[in-house]
LUMLUM-18560 format. One line per 4 residues: their letters; for each residue x, y, z of C-alpha. Coordinates in steps of 0.001 Angstrom, whole numbers, plus 500000, padded with zeros to 6 digits. Each point is the difference from the previous one (the first is absolute). Last residue first. Layout:
BEGIN
A) X/Y/Z | ... $
END
This chain:
BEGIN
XXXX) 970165/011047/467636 | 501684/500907/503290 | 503856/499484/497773 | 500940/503373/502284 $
XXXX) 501344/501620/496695 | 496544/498505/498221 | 497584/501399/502503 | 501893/503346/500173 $
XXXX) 499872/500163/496397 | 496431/499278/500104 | 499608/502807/502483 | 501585/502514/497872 $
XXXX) 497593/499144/496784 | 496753/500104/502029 | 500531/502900/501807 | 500731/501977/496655 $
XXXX) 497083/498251/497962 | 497470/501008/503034 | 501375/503614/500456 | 499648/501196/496527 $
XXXX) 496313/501371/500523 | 501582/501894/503441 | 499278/498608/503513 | 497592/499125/502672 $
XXXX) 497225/497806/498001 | 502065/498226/497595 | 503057/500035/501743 | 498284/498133/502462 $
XXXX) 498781/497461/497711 | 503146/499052/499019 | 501186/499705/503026 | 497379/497682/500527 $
XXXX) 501580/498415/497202 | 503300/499584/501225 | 499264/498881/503402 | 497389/497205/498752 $
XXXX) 502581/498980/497565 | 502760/499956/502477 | 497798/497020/502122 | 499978/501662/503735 $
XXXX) 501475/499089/502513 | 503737/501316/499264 | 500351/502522/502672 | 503068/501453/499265 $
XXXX) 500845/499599/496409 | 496390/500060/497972 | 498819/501587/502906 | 501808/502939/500293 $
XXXX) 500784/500336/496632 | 496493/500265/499045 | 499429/502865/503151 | 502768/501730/499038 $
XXXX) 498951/499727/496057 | 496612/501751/500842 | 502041/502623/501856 | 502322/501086/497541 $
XXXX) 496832/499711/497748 | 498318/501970/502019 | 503055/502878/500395 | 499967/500316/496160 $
XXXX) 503366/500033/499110 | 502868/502909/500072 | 501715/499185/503141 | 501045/496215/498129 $
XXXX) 500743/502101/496895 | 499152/497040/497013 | 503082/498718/497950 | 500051/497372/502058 $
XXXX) 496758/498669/501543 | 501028/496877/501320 | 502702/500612/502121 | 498255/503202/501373 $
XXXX) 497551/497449/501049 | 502140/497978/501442 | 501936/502602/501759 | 496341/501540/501702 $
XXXX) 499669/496152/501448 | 503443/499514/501404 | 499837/503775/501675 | 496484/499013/500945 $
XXXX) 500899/496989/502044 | 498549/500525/503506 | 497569/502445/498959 | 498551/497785/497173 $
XXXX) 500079/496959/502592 | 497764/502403/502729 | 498123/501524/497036 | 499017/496488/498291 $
XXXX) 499542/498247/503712 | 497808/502750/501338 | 497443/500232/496803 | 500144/495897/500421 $
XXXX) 498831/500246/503697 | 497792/502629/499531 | 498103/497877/496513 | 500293/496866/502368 $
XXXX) 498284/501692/502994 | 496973/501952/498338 | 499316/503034/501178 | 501825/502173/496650 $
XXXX) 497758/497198/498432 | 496546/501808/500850 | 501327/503433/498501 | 501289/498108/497239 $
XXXX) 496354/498501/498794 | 498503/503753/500268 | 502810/500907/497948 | 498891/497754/497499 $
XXXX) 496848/500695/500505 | 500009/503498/499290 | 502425/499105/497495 | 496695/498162/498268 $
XXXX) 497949/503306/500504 | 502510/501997/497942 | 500030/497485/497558 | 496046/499601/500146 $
XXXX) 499776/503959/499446 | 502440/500184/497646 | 497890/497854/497492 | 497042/502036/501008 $
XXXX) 502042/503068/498443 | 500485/497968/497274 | 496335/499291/499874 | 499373/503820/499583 $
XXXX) 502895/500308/496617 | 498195/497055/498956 | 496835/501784/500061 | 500558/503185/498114 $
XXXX) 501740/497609/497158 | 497428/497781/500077 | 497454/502723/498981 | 497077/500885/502019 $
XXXX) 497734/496662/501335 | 496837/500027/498392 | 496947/500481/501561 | 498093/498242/503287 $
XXXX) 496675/501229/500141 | 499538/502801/502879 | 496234/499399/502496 | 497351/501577/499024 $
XXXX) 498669/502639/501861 | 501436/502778/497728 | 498476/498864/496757 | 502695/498780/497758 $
XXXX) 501489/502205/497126 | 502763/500544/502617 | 501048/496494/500318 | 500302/498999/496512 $
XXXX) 501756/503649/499185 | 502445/498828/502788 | 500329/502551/503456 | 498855/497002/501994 $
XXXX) 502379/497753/498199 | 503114/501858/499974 | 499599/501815/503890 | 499699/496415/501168 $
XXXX) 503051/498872/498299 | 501995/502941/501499 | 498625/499072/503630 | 501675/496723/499661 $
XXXX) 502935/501287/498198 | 500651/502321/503073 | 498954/497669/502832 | 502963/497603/498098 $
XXXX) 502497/502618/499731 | 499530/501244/503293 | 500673/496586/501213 | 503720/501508/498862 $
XXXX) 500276/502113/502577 | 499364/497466/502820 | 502394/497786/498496 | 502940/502510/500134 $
XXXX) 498875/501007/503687 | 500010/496384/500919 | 503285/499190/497916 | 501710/503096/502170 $
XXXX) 498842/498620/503333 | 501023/496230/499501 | 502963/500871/498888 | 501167/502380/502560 $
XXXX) 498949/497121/502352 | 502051/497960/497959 | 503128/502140/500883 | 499416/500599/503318 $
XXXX) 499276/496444/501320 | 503434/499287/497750 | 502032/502936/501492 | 498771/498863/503628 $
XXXX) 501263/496376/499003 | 503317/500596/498971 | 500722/503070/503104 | 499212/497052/502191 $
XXXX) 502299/497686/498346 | 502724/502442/500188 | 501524/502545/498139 | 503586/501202/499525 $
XXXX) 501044/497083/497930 | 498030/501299/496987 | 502050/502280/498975 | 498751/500663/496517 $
XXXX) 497109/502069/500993 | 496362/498862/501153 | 496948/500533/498612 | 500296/497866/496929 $
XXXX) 501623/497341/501597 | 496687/499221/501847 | 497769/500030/497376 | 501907/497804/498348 $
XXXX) 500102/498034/503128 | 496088/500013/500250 | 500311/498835/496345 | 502245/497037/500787 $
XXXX) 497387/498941/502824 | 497077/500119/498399 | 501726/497409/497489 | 501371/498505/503130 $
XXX) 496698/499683/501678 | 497992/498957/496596 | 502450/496921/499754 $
END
């Protein structure tokens, strides 16, 4: 299941960079946008974790600074070695160990990405990032009206392009492919709206796909 979770995102990734008519590329066009994309990835959350270390060298070197420069500390003869003092106040140090906190998420999407780089090679996540944009291209009129069915009210040209594009890839394989249990697809869209899209992204995704799992009895 990791190769068609890795998968879905690669496509998201993939729709992202490419316009609505998606019958004018090919397979090879596909997978150069997708080495492309995470490879932008890969280089921007290096840089961004790279920057943020800083954070870490800084508070380490600010902690130093704090003790040595202590009244304990100073009042000691020269050749002795520091004491260890009082931390400052918890509200100076939380604000520090929150930039740790980004630190490790930063360093975790390293990973992540690091993980998704390794999958782009892998044949079942390329064979199911081909069969979602090969069936979504082949039916995308069919898909786009469903959704457009199912958000009434809403400006189909006005809505957030990922979760046009998180719901293409749901509807793709909730009615198209049909491997894969519609809870798994539903949630890990979910979860993609999560990390890609807006704060009310998640509950929106998740109420249009459960009407398309009820009008299509999948449930």
């Amino acid at each position: 299941m990791l190769a068609r979770r890795a998968a879905r995102e690669l496509t998201l990734i993939l729709f992202s960079q490419i316009d609505n008519d998606i019958e004018k590329y090919s397979s090879k066009d596909f997978n150069q946008i997708v080495v492309d994309s995470v490879r932008t990835l890969s280089n921007n959350a290096y840089e961004e974790l790279k920057t943020a270390t800083g954070y870490v060298v800084d508070m380490k070197e600010y902690i130093d600074d704090f003790e040595c420069n202590h009244p304990t500390n100073e009042a000691r003869p020269i050749e002795s070695d520091n004491v260890p003092v009082p931390i400052p106040l918890t509200s100076d140090m939380a604000g520090r160990l929150s930039q740790i906190e980004d630190v490790c998420e930063k360093a975790f999407a390293v990973l992540e990405i690091a993980e998704m780089t390794a999958l782009t090679e892998n044949i079942e996540t390329k064979n199911y990032i081909k069969k979602i944009t090969k069936l979504y291209s082949a039916n995308n009129k069919e898909i786009d009206e469903t959704i457009k069915k199912h958000t009434e009210g809403w400006d189909f040209s006005r809505l957030v392009k990922t979760d046009k594009d998180i719901l293409r890839i749901a509807i793709t394989e909730l009615l198209y492919i049909k491997e894969t249990p519609m809870k798994v697809v539903a949630d890990e869209s979910i979860e993609l709206a999560k990390k890609y899209s807006t704060e009310d992204s998640a509950s929106f995704i998740n109420a249009i796909l459960a009407k398309v799992i009820r009008e299509n009895e999948l449930d």
